[in-house]
Every structure is written in structure tokens, then in C-alpha cells.
C-alpha positions in Angstrom: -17.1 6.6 16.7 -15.9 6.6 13.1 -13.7 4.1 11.1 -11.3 5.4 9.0 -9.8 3.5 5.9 -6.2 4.6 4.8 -5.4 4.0 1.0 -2.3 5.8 -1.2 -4.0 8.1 -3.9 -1.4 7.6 -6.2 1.5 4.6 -7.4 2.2 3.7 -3.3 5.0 5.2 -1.0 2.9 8.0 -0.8 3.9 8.3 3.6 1.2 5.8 4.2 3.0 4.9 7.7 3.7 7.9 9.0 0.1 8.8 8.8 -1.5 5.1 9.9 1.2 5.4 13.1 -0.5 9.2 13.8 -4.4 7.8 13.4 -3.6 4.7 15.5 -3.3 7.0 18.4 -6.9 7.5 17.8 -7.3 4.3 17.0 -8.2 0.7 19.1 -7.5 -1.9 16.0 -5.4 -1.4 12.9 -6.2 -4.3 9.9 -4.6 -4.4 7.0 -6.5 -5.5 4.5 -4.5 -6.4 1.2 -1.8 -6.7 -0.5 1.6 -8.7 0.5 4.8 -8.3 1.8 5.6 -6.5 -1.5 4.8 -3.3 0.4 6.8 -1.5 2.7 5.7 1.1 5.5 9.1 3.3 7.2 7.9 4.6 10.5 10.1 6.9 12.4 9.0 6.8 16.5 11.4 8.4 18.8 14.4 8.9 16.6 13.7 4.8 15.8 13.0 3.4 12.6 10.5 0.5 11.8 10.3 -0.8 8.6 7.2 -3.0 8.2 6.1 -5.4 5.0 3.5 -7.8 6.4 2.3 -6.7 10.1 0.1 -3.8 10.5 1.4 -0.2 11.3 -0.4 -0.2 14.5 1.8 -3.2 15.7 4.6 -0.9 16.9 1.9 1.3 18.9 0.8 -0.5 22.7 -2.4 -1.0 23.4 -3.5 -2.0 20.0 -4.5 -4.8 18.5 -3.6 -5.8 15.0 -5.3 -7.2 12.4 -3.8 -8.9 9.1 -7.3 -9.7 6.9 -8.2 -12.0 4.8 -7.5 -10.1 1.7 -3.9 -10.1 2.4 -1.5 -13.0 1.2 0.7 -13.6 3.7 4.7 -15.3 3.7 4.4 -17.2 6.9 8.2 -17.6 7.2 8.4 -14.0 6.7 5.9 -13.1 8.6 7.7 -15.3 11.6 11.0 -13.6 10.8 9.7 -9.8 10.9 7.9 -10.5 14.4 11.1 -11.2 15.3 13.1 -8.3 13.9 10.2 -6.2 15.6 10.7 -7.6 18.5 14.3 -7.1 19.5 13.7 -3.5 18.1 11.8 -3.6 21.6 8.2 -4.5 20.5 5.5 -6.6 22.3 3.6 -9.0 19.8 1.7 -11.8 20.5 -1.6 -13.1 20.2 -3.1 -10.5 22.5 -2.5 -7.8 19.9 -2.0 -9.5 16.8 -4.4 -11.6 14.9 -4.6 -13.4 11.2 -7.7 -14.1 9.6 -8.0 -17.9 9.8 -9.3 -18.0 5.6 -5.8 -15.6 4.6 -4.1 -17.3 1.5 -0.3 -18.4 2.0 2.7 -17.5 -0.2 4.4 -20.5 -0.7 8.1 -21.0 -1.5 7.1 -21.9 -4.8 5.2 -18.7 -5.8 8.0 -16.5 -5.4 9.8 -18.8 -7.5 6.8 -18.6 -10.1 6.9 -15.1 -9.7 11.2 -14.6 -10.3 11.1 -17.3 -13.2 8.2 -15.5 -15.3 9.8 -11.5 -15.0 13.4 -13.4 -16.2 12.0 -14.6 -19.7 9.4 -12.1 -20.1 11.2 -10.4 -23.2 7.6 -8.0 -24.2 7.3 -6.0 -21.3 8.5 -6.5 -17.9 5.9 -5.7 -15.0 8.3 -4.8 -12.7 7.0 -7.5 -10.0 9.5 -7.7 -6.8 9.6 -11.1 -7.2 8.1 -12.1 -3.7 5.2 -14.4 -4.8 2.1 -12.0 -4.4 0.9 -12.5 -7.7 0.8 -16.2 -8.1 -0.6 -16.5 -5.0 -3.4 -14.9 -5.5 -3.8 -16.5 -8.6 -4.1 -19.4 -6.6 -6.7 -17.6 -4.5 -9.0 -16.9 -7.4 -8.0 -20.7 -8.9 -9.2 -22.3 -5.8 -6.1 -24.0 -5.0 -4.7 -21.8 -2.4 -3.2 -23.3 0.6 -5.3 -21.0 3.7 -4.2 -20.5 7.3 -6.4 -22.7 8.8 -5.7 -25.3 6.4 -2.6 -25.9 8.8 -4.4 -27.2 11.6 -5.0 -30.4 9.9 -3.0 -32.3 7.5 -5.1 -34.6 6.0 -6.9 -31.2 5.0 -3.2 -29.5 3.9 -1.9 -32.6 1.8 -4.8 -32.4 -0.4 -4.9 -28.9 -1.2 -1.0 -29.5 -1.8 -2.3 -32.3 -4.1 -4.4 -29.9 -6.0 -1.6 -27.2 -6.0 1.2 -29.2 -7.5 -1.1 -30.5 -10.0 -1.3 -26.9 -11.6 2.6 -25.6 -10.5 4.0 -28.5 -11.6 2.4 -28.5 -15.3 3.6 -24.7 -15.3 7.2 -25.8 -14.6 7.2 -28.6 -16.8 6.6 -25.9 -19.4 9.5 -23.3 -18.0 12.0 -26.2 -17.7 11.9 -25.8 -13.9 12.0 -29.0 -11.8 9.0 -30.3 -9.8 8.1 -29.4 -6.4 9.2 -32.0 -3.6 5.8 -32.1 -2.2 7.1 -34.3 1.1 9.7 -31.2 1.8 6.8 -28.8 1.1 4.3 -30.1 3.6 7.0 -30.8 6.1 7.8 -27.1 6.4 4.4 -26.1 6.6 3.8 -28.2 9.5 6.9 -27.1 11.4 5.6 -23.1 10.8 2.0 -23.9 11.3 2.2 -23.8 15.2 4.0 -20.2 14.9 1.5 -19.2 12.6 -2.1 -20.7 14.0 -1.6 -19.4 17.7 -2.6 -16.2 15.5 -5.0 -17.0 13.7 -9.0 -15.9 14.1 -12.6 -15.8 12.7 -11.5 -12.0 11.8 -14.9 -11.1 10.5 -16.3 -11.8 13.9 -13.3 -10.1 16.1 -14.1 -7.2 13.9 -17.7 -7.5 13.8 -18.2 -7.6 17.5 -15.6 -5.3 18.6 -17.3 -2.7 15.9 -20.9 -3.1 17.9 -19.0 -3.0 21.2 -17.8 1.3 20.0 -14.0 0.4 19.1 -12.5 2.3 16.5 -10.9 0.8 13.7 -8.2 1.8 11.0 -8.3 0.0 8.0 -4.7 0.2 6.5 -3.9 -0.5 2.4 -0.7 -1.4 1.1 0.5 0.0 -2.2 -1.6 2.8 -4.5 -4.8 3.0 -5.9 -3.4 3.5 -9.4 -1.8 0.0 -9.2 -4.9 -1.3 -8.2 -5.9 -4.3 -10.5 -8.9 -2.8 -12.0 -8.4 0.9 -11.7 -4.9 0.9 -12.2 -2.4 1.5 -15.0 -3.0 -2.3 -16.2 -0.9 -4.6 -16.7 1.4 -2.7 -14.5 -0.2 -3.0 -11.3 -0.4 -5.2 -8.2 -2.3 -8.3 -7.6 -4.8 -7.0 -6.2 -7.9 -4.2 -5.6 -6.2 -1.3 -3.8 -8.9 1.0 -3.7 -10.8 1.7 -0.2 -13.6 -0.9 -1.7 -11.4 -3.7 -0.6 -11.0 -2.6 3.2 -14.6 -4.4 3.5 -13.9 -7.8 1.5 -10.4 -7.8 2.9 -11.5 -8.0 6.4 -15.3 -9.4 6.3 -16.6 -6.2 7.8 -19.5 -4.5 6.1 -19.0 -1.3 3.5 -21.6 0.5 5.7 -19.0 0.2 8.6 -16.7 2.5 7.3 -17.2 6.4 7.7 -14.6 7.9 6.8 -11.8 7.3 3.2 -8.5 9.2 4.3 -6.1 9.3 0.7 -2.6 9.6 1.0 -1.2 12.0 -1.5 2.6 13.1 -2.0 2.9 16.7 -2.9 4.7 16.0 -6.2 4.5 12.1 -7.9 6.7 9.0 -7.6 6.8 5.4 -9.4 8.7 2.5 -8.6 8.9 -0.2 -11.3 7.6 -0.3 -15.2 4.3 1.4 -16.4 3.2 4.7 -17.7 4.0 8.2 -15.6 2.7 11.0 -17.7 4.4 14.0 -15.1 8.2 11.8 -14.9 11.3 14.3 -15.1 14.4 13.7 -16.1 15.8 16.6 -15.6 17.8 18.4 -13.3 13.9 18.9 -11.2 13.6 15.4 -11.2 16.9 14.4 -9.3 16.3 16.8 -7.1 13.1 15.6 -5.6 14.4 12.3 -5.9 17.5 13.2 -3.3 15.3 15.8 -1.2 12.8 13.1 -1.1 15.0 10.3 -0.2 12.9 8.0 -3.2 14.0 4.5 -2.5 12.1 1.5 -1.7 11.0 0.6 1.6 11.3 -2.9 0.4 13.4 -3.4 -2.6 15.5 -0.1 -2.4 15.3 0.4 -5.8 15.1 4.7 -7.0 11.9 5.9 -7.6 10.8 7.6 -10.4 10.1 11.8 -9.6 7.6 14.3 -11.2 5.1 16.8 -11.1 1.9 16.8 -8.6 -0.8 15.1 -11.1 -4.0 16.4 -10.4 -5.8 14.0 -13.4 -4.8 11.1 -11.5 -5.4 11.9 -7.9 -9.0 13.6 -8.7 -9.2 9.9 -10.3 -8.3 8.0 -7.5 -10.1 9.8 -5.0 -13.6 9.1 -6.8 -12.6 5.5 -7.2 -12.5 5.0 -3.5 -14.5 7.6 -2.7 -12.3 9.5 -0.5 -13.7 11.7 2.0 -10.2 13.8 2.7 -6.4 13.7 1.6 -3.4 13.6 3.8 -0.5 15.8 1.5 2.6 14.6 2.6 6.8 15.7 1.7 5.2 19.4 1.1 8.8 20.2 2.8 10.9 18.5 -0.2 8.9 21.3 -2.4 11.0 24.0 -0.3 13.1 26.1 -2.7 12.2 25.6 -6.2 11.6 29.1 -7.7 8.2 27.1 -10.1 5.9 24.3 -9.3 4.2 22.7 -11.8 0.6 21.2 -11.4 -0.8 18.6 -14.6 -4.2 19.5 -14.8 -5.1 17.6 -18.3 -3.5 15.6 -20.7 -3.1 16.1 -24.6 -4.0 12.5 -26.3 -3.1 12.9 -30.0 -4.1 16.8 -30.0 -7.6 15.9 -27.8 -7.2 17.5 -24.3 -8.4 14.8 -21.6 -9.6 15.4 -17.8 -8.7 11.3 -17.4 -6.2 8.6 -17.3 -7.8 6.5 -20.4 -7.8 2.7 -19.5 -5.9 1.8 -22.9 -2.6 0.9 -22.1 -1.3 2.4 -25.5 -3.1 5.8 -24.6 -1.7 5.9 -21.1 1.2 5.8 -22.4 0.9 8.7 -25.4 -0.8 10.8 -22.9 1.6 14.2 -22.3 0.9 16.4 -19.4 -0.6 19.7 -19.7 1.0 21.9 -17.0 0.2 24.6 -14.9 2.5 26.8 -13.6 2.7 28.2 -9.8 5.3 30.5 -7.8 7.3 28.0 -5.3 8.4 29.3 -2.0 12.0 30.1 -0.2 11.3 29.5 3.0 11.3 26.1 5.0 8.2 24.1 5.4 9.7 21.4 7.3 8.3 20.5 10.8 5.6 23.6 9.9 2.6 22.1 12.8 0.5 24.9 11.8 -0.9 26.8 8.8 0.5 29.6 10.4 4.2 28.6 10.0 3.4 27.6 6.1 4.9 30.0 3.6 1.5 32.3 1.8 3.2 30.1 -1.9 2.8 26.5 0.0 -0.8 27.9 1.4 -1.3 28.5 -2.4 -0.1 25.2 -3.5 -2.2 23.2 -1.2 -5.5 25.0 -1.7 -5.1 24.9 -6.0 -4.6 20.9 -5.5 -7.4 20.7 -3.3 -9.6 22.7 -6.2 -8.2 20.4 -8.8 -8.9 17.5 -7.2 -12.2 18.4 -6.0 -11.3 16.9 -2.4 -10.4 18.8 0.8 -7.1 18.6 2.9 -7.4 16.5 6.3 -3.9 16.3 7.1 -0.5 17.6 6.0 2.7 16.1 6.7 5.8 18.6 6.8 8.4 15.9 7.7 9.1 12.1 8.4 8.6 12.8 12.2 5.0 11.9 13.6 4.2 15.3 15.7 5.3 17.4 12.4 1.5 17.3 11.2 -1.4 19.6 11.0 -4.7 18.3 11.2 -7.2 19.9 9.6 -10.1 17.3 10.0 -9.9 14.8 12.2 -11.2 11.5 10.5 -12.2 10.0 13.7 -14.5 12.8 14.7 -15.8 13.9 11.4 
């Protein structure tokens, strides 16, 4: 029995949902492993539409349970008012088949203030942070301040990790000219939430652990992209934390030898949302078009994503950062009707060709995208649920990434709707 870990191969809304919803047929747990509620998955079941930040994709699914690890930081009051949206959209959840790691850190009210007060008089170069709180909090996390879930179970315990909190937030906001934090209003929410939230919480490493032993197969879902991953990503314009399929085993306590197989999530063309360097962006005519075909908004903020070319330096990048085993191409359909593709296959630094992304945040953002150029195809892909109903130009297309990349196709996704999807490889019985 394999375990899979989903991560996106590229800057995030790569159709990460779609794809985790499909597996967690296959699959007994889904965890989610980091990231916040910065990071939105749409998932369309039945003509219905989900849109999940915080709980697992597999939530949605019966028969599942969900996992939310400890390398997540989690918005309890948002947490408490999604399971609620979820659930009048006709969905069981409750502590049979959802559990939070009892050491998760908390996003506290005051991080997302942190978070919104620092992008406003940042005049250098705006990150392009959504403003929900992820980054201070873990920040706190790494500080050794963080308030944890099972902090709430005692407050003698919770007042003085508050204590040692508000000593470092309220020296930051002496500085910003913000006021201090009512630390008497701050505890008293937390206790009123912390019944909601602790009849959740778990020794995750241990549920995981022992249902791993016992043959259950698990599904280890990111949030976000590999290339705003904190390390490996496009620096400082990134997320808050690792993205890459390393963190599926220190964001859930379950050993890296536990996981078989690496699926990466890869659009057919590229998208951005936010600041940071996109060698393949179009703004032309080419670019507005994918943007409509492709429906590029935000799950979570709704703001337009950036559109380009498929960037084949970046995706053979990420998939050797995480070690991925297989892609998943998704939105091959919204490539339906342009006469040329285009395919980056190196980049020209300064007249110096490269085969990488270099780390230098100046270089990134000098580097211009050698193309090469492909035949598109008339004919619709969308809804294709075998090679046989692909177009020979889109068979073309996917076997030149797959060379440039120098990683195989598992899956391809020919439309939002779950069945539209031909599998290739099954990650659970490779």
C-alpha cells in the first residue's frame, strides 16, 4: 500500500484539488501538512463547488478521515467558521473524521494584524502577503513564542505563553505606532474557541504512525507551490514556509521512509499570483487569453493571476527538489486553439544561456526566457478521458514537457470535473 504526497510544481493554483479529491478515492486519510489558510483548493463534486483554505481536501469525501499536521498554522476562528460553511453545503465533520495535531501553532488575531500593518508601509518591495497572519505566525513558531493547540487545555499554561507573546508584539507595535494588545480580551477568546477547537485535536504522529503499520493509505496534501517554498523558492517572494514534498514528513511526524510515491501538480502553461519574478509572463493578447480560458483568479483572495508560457527550467527544478516521482498536467483544455505553443527551455542571463532558476534575487529577475516553439491543436481537449481522444499536437505537447523535465506523466486533467482524467500511473499502486 503506497503513500502518496501531493505538492504544486510551480507558484500554487496549479489544480491541486481537483487531483487530491480524485486520489482520496484511493485514499483512507488525507493530512495536510503546511501552509495556512492563505491557500485555497476549488473542488467541483456533482455540479457542487467547495472551496477549502484550512481543512483537508479529503474532508468533503465520506469515509475519510482528515488530518490538519502540525506543520500547518491554523486560524481557529476560521477554521470553526469553514466547518461550518462545509457543513450546510451538506458535509459530515466531526471528530471521527477530522483531527488537529495537538503541537499545530495558532494564528492569532494579532498576526494578521502584523501581517496587514507591515505590507502597508513596506515602500521597497511589497511581498504580496494576503494579509491573513501566516507569516508572523510562524515566526512565532521558530521564535518559541507560539501559542499551540494544546496549549488551550490549560490556562495557566496559555497565559504564560500570551505573557511571552505580548512581550515581543507589543515591542513591534510600539515601533509601528500601533496600540498594545488587550491581553485579558485576547485570552478570553481563546478560551471560548478552545472547546471547538480541542475536541479535534490529537497526538497526530501517533494516529498516523499506527494507522500506517495497520496498511491505511495516506495522502499527504501541500498548500501553495514549490517555487514559493521558503528555501527553494523565488525568495523573498515566497510563503512562510517549506512547500516541497520534504515537509509532508516534519509536517505530520511521520517518517520520510513512509512515503512512496511524490505526485507534482503542474499546469500546462504558468500562473503567478502576487509580486516576484515570472520569467515566461505575457502581456499580450496570449496572455489574456489563458487568463479568461483559464478562469485565473484566486481561490482565496480573487485577485487575477498572472499568465505565460509552460516553463520547463522551473518545473525540471522543482521536481528534483521534492523528488517527484510523476506529474499531474492539468488545464491542457485551456491550450485548445492557439495555432503555437511556446515551451522555455533555458534562460539568457546577461548573454550566458542557463538550464536554472539562479537563487539571486537580482538574476531571477534579469533572467529572459529562451523559447521553443511547437504546433498547437484545433480540436477540443476538454473532458478527453483517454489518450485516444487527445489531438496527435496535445500528445506532442505532453510528451516534449515530460522530456524537458525529465519526469513522466501520471495523470492528466482535461477539465475542472473529477472523472475528466486519465491516469497514466496510478500512485497508489506504483
Amino acid at each position: 500500500m503506497a503513500n502518496v504526497v501531493v505538492v504544486g510544481a510551480q507558484w500554487g493554483d496549479e489544480g491541486k484539488g481537483k487531483i487530491v479529491d480524485w486520489l482520496s478515492e484511493r485514499a483512507d486519510i488525507v493530512v495536510r501538512f503546511q501552509g495556512g489558510h492563505n491557500a485555497g483548493h476549488t473542488l467541483v463534486i456533482d455540479g457542487k463547488t467547495y472551496k477549502l483554505h484550512a481543512l483537508p481536501s479529503g474532508v468533503v469525501r465520506g469515509g475519510k478521515l482528515s488530518v490538519i499536521g502540525n506543520g500547518v498554522v491554523l486560524d481557529p476562528w476560521h477554521l470553526i467558521d469553514e466547518i461550518k460553511v462545509v457543513r450546510d453545503q451538506g458535509v459530515d465533520i466531526s471528530s471521527e473524521n477530522l483531527v488537529i495535531a495537538e503541537n499545530t501553532p495558532l494564528i492569532l488575531p494579532i498576526h494578521g494584524e502584523l501581517d496587514r500593518a507591515r505590507e502597508d508601509i513596506n515602500k521597497v518591495a511589497k511581498i504580496g502577503t494576503t494579509g491573513r497572519g501566516i507569516g508572523p505566525a510562524y515566526e512565532d513558531k521558530v521564535g518559541r513564542r507560539a501559542v499551540r493547540v494544546a496549549d488551550l487545555a490549560d490556562r495557566s499554561t496559555l497565559e504564560a505563553r500570551i505573557d511571552r507573546l505580548l512581550l515581543h508584539h507589543n515591542t513591534l507595535r510600539r515601533g509601528m505606532q500601533l496600540g498594545e494588545i488587550d491581553k485579558s480580551k485576547l485570552i478570553a477568546d481563546l478560551l471560548e474557541i478552545a472547546p471547538s477547537i480541542l475536541q479535534y485535536s490529537a497526538p497526530v504522529w501517533k494516529v498516523l504512525n499506527e494507522k500506517r503499520k495497520a496498511g491505511s493509505r495516506i495522502l499527504f496534501e501541500g498548500a501553495q507551490g514549490a517555487l514559493l517554498d521558503i528555501d527553494f523558492g523565488t525568495y523573498p517572494f515566497v510563503t512562510s514556509s517549506n512547500v516541497i514534498a520534504g515537509q509532508a514528513a516534519t509536517g505530520s511526524g511521520i517518517g520520510p521512509s513512509s512515503i512512496d510515491f511524490v505526485l507534482g501538480i503542474v499546469k500546462a502553461y504558468t500562473t503567478r499570483v502576487g509580486e516576484g519574478p515570472f520569467p515566461t509572463e505575457l502581456h499580450d493578447n496570449d496572455g489574456q487569453r489563458l487568463g479568461e480560458r483559464g478562469h485565473e483568479f484566486g481561490t482565496t483572495t480573487g485577485r487575477k493571476r498572472r499568465c505565460g508560457w509552460f516553463d520547463a527550467v522551473l518545473v525540471r527544478q522543482t521536481c528534483a527538489t521534492s523528488g517527484v516521482t510523476g506529474i499531474s498536467l492539468t488545464k491542457l483544455d485551456v491550450l485548445d486553439g492557439f495555432e503555437k505553443l511556446k515551451i522555455c527551455i533555458g534562460y539568457d542571463l546577461n548573454g550566458k544561456k542557463l538550464d536554472y532558476l539562479p537563487i539571486a534575487a537580482d538574476q531571477q529577475a534579469r533572467c529572459k526566457p529562451i523559447y521553443e516553439e511547437i504546433p498547437g491543436w484545433s480540436e477540443s481537449t476538454e473532458g478527453a478521458r483517454s489518450w485516444a481522444d487527445l489531438p496527435a499536437n496535445a500528445i506532442k505537447y505532453v510528451r516534449r514537457i515530460e522530456e524537458l523535465i525529465d519526469c513522466p506523466v501520471a495523470l492528466l486533467s482535461t477539465s475542472p470535473e473529477r472523472e475528466d482524467t486519465i491516469l497514466v500511473t496510478d500512485p497508489f499502486e506504483d
